[in-house]
C-alpha positions in Angstrom: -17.5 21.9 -11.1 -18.5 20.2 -14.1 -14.6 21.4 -15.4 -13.2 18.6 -12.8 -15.6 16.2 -13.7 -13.2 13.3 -16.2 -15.3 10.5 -17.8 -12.0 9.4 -19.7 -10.6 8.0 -17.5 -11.6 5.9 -13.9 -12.2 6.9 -10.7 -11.7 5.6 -7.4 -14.8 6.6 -6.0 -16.7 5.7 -8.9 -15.5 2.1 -9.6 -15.4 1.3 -5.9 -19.5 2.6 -6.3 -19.5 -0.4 -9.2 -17.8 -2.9 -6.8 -20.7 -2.3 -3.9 -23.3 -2.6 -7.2 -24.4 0.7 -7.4 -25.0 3.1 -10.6 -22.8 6.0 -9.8 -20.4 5.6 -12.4 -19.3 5.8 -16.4 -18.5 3.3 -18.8 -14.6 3.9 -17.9 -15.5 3.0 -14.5 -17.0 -0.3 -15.2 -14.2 -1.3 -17.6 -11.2 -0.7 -15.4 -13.0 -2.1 -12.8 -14.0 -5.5 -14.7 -10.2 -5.6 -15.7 -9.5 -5.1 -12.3 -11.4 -8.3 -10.8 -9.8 -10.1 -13.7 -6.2 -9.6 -11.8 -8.1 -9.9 -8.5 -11.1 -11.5 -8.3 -11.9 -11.2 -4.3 -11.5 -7.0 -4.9 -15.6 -6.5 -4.9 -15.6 -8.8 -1.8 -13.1 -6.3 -0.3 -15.3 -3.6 -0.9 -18.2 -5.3 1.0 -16.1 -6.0 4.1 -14.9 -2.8 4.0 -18.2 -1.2 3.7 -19.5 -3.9 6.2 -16.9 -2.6 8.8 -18.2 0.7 8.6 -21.5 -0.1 10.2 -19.8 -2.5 12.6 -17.7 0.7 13.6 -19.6 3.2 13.7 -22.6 0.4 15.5 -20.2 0.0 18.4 -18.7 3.5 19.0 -22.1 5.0 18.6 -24.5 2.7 20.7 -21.3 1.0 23.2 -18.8 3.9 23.3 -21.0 6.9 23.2 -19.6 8.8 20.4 -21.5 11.1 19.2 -19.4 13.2 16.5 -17.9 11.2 13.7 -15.4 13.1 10.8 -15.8 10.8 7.4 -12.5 11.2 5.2 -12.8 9.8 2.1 -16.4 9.8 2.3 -16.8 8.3 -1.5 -20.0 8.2 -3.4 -23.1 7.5 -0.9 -25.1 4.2 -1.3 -27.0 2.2 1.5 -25.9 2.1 5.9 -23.8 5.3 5.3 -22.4 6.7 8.6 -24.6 9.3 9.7 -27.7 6.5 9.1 -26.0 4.2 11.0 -24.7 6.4 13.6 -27.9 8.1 14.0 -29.7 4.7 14.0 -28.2 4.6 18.0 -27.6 8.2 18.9 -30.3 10.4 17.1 -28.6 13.2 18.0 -25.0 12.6 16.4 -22.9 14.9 14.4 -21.9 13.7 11.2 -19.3 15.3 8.7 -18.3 14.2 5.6 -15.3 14.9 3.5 -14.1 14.3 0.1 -12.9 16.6 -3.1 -14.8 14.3 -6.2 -16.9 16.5 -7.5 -19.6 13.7 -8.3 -19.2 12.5 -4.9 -20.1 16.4 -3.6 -23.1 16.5 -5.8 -24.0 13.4 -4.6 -23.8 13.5 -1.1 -25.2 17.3 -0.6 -28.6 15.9 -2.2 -28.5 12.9 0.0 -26.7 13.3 2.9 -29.7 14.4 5.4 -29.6 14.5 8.9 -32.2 13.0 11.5 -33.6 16.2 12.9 -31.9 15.5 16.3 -28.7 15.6 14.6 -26.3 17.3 12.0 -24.9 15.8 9.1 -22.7 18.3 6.9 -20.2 17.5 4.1 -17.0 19.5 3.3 -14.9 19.6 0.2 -11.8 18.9 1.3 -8.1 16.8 0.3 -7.0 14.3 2.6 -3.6 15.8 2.0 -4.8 18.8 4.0 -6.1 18.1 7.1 -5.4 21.5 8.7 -8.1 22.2 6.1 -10.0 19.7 7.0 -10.1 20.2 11.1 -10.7 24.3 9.8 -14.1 23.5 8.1 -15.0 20.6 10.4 -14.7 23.1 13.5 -17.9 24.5 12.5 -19.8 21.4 12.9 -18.1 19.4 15.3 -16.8 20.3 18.7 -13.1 19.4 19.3 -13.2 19.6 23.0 -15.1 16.3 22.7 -14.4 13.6 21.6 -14.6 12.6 17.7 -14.3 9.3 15.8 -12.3 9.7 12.7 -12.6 8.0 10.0 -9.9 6.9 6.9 -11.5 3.9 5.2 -9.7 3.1 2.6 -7.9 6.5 1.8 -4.8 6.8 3.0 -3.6 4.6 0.8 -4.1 7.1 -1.9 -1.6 9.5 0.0 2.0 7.5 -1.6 4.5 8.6 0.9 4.4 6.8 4.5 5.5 9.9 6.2 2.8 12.2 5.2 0.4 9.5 5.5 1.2 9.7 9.1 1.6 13.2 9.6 -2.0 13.7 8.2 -3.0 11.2 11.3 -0.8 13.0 13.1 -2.6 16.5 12.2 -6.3 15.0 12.9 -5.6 13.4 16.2 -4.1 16.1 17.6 -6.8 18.8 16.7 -9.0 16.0 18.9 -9.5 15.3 22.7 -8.5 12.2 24.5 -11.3 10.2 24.0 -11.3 10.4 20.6 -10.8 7.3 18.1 -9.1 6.3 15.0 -10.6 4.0 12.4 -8.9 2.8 9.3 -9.2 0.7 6.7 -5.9 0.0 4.1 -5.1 -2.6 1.6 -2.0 -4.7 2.0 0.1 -7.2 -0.6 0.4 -9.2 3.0 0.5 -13.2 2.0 -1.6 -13.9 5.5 -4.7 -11.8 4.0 -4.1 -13.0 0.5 -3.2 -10.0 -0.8 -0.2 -11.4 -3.3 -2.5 -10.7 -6.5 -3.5 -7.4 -4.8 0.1 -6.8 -6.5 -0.7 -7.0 -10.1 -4.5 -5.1 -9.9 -3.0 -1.6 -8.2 -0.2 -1.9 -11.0 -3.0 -2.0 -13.5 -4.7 0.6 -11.7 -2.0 2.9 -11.6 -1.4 2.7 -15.3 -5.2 3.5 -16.1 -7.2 5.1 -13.0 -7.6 8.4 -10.4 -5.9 8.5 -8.1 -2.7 6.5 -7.9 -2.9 3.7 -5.3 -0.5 2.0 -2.5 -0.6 -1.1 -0.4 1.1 -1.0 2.9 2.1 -3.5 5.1 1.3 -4.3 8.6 4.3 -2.7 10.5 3.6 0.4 8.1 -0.4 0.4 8.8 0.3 -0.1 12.6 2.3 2.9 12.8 -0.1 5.5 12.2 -2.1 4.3 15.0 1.7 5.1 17.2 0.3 6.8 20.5 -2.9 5.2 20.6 -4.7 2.4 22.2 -5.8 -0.3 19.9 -9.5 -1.3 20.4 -9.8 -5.3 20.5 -9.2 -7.6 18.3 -6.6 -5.1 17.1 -5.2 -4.8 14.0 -7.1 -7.7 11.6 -8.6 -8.3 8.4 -11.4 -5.4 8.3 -13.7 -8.7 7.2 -13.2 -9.9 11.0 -13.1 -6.8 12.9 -15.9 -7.5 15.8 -17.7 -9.2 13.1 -20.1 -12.6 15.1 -21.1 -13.8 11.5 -19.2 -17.5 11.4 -17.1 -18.3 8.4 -16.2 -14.2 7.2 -13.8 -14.6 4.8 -10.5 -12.6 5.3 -9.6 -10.2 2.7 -6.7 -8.3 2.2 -7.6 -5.2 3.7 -6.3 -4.4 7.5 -9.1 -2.9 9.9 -8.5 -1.3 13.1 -9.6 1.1 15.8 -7.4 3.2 18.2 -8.2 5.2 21.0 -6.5 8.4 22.1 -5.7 8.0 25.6 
């Protein structure tokens, strides 16, 4: 494991960990991700909504919807409110699985990662870019004959090409019953969220971080949810997703939940 460990060069997982303020990350980390705000100054903001709209998610499906099995994709380095807590904070007895393939993140979560005893929470090391994998390893945990929330914060914008972007989606929601719900979260360059200096920062990122990043925009990000039933408000800034706090600022990151019917 150690072998796939790099502290040469950044990591997503690790500089999004120094954007929420945590210590889960290397000197590298901290650099690219100062130079990073320096091109776009709202980015640690981003990473607050978006971790804010995870507990708004996974709040309302698991106390208003009555889900009770959540798959994490793209879990990312644990800190504070992370699914199963939240989850469990309603429903005791949910299911929780994580996925990712950073080995830091692996170490990480496996130590910290425990269930409430009514529940299970297990982690799988897994790519995005194979979901058969993923709904393989996940079968042993969750039950696919009822319904699961699945979860891509902020990940599929790490898989470059549209089309297998959405034939991963694709993959997950059909292994899943009707019932079953989509959340994502994925940054755009879209001027109505502000995201023109998003532009310069992903170059920058590409040039000098893990792995290589792409914004979409709003046609593109509605498409993977083709099939579904969007959840109101729809498809908005994940800063305003169901969010009752006056005055959230939008960020340039679109939120969204779908249902499959």
């Amino acid at each position: 494991m150690k072998d796939r460990i790099r502290t040469d060069i950044a990591h997503n997982a690790r500089v999004w960990n120094y954007w929420l303020g945590g210590k889960d990350n290397y000197p590298v980390d901290r650099a690219v991700g100062e130079q990073v705000t320096g091109f776009y100054p709202s980015i640690g903001e981003v990473a607050r909504a978006d971790r804010a709209f995870l507990g708004r998610v996974v709040t309302y499906l698991a106390a208003e919807e009555g889900v009770r099995q959540f798959l994490d994709i793209g879990t990312g380095l644990p800190t504070a409110d992370n699914t199963h807590e939240v989850a469990q904070r309603s429903a005791p007895d949910a299911r929780i699985v994580y996925v990712d393939n950073d080995p830091i993140v692996l170490t990480h979560a496996r130590a910290l990662l425990t269930s409430a005893p009514e529940g299970v929470t297990e982690y799988v090391d897994a790519d995005a870019h194979d979901p058969r994998e993923i709904v393989a390893s996940a079968g042993k945990t969750l039950d696919f004959s009822r319904p699961v929330a699945v979860m891509m914060l902020g990940i599929l914008n790490f898989v470059l090409d549209t089309d297998e972007a959405r034939s991963i989606v694709r993959t997950l929601m059909d292994a899943v019953p009707s019932g079953s719900l989509l959340v994502l979260t994925h940054p755009t360059l879209e001027p109505e969220l502000g995201g023109e200096g998003n532009e310069a920062a992903m170059a920058f990122w590409n040039e000098n971080a893990t792995p290589p990043i792409t914004a979409r925009s709003r046609a593109e990000f509605t498409s993977f949810f083709e099939g579904l039933d969007l959840l109101e408000p729809g498809i908005v800034s994940c800063s305003r997703w169901r969010n009752d706090s006056a005055g959230a600022p939008v960020v340039a990151q679109f939120g969204a939940v779908g249902r499959k019917p």
